[in-house]
C-alpha positions in Angstrom: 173.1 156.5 119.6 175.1 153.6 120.1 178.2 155.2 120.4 177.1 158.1 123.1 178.5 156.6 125.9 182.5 156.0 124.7 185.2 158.0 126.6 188.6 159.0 125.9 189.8 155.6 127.9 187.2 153.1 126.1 189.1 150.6 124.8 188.8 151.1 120.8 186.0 153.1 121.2 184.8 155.2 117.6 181.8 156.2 115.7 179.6 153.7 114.0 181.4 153.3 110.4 184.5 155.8 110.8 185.3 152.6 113.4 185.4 150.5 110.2 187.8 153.1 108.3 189.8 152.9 111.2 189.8 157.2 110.9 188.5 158.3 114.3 190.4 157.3 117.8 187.7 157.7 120.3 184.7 160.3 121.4 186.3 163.2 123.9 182.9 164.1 125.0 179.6 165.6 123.4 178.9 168.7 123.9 175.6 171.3 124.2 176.0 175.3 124.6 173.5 177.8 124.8 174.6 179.7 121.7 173.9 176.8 119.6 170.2 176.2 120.6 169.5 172.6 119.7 173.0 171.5 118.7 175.0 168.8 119.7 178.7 168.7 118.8 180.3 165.3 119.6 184.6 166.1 119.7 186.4 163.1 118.3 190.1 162.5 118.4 190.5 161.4 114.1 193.4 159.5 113.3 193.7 160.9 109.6 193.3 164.2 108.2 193.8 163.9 104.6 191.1 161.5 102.3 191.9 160.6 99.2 189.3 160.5 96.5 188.4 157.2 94.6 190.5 156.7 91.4 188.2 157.7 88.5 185.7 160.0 90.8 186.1 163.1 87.7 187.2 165.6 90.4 190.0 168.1 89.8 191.6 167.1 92.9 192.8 164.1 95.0 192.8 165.0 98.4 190.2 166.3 100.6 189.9 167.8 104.3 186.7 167.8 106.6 187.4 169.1 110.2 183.4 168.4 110.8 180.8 165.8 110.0 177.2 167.3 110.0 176.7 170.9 109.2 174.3 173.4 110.6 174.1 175.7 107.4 171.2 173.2 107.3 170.6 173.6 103.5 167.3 171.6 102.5 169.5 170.5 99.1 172.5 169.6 100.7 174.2 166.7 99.3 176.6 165.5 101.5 173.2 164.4 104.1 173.6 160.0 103.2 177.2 160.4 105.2 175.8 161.1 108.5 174.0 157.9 107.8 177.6 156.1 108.6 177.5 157.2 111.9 174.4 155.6 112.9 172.6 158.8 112.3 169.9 160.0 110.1 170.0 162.3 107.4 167.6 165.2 107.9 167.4 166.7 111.3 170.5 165.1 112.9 172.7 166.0 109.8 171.8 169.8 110.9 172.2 169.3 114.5 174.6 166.8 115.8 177.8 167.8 114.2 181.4 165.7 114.5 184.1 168.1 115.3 187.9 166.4 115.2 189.2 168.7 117.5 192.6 167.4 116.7 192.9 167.8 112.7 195.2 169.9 112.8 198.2 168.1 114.1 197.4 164.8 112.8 197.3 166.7 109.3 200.9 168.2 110.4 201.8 164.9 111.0 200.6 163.5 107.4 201.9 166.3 105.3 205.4 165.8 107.1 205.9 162.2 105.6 208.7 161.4 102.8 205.7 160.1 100.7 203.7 163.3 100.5 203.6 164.7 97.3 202.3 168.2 97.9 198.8 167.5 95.8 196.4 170.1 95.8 193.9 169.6 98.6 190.2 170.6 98.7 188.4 171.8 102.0 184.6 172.6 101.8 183.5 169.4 99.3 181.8 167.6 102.0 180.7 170.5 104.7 181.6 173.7 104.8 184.9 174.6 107.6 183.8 177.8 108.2 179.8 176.8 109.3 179.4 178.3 112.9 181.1 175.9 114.6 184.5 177.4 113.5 184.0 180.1 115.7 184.0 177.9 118.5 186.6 175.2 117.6 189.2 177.2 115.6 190.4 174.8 113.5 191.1 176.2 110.0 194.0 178.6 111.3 196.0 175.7 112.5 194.8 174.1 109.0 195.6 176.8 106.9 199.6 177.1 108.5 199.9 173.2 108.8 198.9 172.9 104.0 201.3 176.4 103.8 204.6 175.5 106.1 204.8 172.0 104.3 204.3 173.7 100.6 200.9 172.1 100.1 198.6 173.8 97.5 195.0 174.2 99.0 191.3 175.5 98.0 188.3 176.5 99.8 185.1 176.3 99.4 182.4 178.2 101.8 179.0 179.9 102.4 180.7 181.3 105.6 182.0 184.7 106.0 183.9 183.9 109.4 186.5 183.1 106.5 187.4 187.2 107.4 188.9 186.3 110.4 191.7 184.1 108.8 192.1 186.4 105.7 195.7 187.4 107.0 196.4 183.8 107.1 195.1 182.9 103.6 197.0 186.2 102.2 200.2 184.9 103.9 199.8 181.3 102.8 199.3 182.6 99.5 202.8 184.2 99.4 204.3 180.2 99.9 201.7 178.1 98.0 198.7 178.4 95.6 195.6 179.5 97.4 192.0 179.3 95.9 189.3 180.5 97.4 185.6 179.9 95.9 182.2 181.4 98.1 179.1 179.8 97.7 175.5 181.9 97.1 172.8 180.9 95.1 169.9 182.6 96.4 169.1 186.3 97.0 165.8 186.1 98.0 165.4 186.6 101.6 162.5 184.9 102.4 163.7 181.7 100.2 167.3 181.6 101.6 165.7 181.8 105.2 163.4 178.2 104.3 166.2 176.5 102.0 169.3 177.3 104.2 167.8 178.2 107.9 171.5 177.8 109.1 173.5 179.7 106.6 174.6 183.5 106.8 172.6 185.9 104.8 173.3 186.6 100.9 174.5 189.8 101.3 177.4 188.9 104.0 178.5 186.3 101.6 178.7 188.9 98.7 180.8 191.3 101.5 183.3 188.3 102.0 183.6 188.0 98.2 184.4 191.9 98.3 186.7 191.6 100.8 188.4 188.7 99.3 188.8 190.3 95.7 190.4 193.3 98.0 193.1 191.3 99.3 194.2 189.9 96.0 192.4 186.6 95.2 190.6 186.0 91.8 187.2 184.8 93.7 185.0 182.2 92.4 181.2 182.0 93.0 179.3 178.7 93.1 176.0 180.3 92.1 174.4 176.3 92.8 172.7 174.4 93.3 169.7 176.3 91.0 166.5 174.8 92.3 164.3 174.5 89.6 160.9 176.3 90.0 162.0 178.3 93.1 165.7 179.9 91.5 165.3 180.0 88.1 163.5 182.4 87.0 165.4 185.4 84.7 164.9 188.0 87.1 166.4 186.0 89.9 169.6 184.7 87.9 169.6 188.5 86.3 170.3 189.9 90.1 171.6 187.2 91.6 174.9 187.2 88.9 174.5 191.0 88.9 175.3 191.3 92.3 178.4 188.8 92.1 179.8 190.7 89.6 180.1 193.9 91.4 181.0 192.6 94.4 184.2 191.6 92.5 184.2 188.3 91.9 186.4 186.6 88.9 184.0 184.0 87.9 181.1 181.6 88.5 179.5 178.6 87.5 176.1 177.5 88.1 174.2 173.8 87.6 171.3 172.1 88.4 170.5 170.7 92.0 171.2 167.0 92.1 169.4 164.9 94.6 170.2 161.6 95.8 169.4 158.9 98.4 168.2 160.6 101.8 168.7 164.0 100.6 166.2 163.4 97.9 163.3 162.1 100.1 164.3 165.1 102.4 164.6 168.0 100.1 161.3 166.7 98.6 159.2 166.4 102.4 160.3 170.1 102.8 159.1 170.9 99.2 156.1 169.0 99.7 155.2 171.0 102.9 156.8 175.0 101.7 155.4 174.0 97.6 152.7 171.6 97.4 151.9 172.7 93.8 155.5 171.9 92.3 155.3 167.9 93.0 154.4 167.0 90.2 157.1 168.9 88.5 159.5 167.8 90.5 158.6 163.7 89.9 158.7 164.8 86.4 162.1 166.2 86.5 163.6 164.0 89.0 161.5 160.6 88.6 164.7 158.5 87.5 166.9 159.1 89.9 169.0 161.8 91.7 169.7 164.3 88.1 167.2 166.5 86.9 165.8 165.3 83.2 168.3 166.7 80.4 166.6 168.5 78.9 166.1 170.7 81.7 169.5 170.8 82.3 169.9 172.1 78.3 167.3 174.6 78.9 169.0 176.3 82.0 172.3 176.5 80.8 170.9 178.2 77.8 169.7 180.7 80.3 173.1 180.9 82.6 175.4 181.1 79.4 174.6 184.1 77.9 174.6 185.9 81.9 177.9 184.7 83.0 179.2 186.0 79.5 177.1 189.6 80.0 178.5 189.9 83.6 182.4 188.8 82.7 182.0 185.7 84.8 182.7 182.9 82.3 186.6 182.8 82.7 187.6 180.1 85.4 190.0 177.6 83.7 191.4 175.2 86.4 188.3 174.7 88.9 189.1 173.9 92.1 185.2 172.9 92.8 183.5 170.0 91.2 181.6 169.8 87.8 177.9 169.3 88.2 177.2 165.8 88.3 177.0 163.4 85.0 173.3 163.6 83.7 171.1 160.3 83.3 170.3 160.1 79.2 166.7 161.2 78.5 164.0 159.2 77.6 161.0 161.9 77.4 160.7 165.7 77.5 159.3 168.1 79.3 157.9 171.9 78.9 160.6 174.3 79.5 160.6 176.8 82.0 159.4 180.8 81.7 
């Protein structure tokens, strides 16, 4: 990487492309650790905390926060893989394994919400990658995060597959006592075996459903992103029968589920991992996703006919104001395909 070698005192020194954004001071150092085998975590001084979406993006908020770059939940689906590409970086393998951490987000964010111009918009955490992926545990960030959005009277949501959000649940209930607070946990698969070769990184099924638990205890209405739904591998009645089962009784307040949406690099790698795992569902998968980076319509139709009538059965159909993105616009449909069993 042409950027390895840039210290503290390099004159202008940044990342590839966050250089160009003029968002990141200089590279502190980069970092390996026995406890993350394989891992490289680069700490960057950022000079911004808060990004503001593009006008017209169709997202129900404005402002975002990502204290990381690079995630090691490794999902094989994730979509935020083309960013690492800014950094000189690929994709697939160093997405999962060399990870940006702004080690000082936390004040510069302090800094931004103390302005005269800031308006107190809601801001979004976990729409990129997730805060709370391992690397939390080491860097610490979100406390300092979660007191900077609360002191300044700045509504917040999070998003997560991470249960290390239990270690900041006195924080969040506090914060929620000065500002709004939403809280949404990711799990899409129950299947062990499947959630060990889609997300290799991520925490197990079962602790997510504990931190959803333990969130509905303290108080917060809990939403479930029960996506992406692969097709072929996550689809299948039994699986969504459980898999919202289980959310509900863990005491969750509602859910939404879509269709996984591939584009750019994480297309052609979700699709070499398929290949390799699920030889026999190429074809499928050109069918459903031979135009571009949404699945054809009319599979889209088909499932939510099949997630409707289960988020309605298991009292999960009731969120209002999301604080997590609709699925993606679909592409209109020029042929059909066999549905699904």
């Amino acid at each position: 990487m042409r950027w390895q070698t840039q210290t503290l005192d390099a004159e202008d020194g940044a990342l590839p492309g966050l250089t160009r954004a003029g968002l990141v001071r200089s590279v502190l150092r980069s970092v390996r650790t026995p406890e993350f085998d394989g891992v490289t975590f680069h700490e960057v001084l950022c000079k911004s905390a808060l990004n503001k979406m593009p006008e017209g993006s169709g997202l129900p908020f404005r402002w975002t926060i990502n204290p990381m770059r690079g995630c090691t939940h490794a999902c094989r689906y994730c979509f935020a893989r083309g960013s690492h590409e800014y950094l000189d970086l690929d994709a697939g393998r160093d997405f999962d394994a060399e990870i940006v951490v702004k080690t000082n987000v936390a004040a510069v964010l302090r800094r931004e919400l103390g302005r005269r111009s800031w308006r107190r918009e809601a801001v979004a955490l976990g729409t990129n990658t997730d805060p709370y992926q391992r690397a939390e545990g080491r860097y610490r960030l979100m406390p300092g995060i979660i007191g900077a959005l609360a002191e300044s009277g700045t509504p917040f949501s999070i998003l997560t597959k991470g249960p290390l959000l239990r270690r900041d649940l006195p924080l969040l209930t506090e914060a929620a006592r000065r500002v709004e607070v939403s809280v949404a946990v990711s799990i899409a698969i129950l299947d062990s075996e499947l959630h060990r070769s889609l997300e290799p990184g991520t925490p197990a099924p079962r602790a997510r459903l504990d931190l959803v638990r333990a969130l509905a205890e303290a108080g917060f209405a809990v939403h479930v992103m029960a996506a992406p739904i692969i097709p072929c591998l996550t689809d299948g009645r039994a699986h969504l029968d459980a898999l919202f089962a289980a959310i509900a009784e863990a005491g969750a307040h509602s859910a939404m589920a879509f269709p996984m949406h591939l584009r750019g690099p994480t297309k052609t790698w979700f699709l070499s991992w398929l290949a390799a795992e699920h030889p026999a569902l190429m074809r499928r998968y050109r069918q459903l996703y031979g135009r571009g980076a949404n699945v054809a319509p009319v599979y889209a139709s088909w499932l939510r006919e099949r997630v409707d009538p289960l988020l309605d059965e298991y009292g999960l159909r009731r969120v209002q104001d999301r604080t997590v993105p609709d699925p993606p616009a679909l592409a209109p449909a020029d042929h059909q395909l066999p549905l699904f069993t």
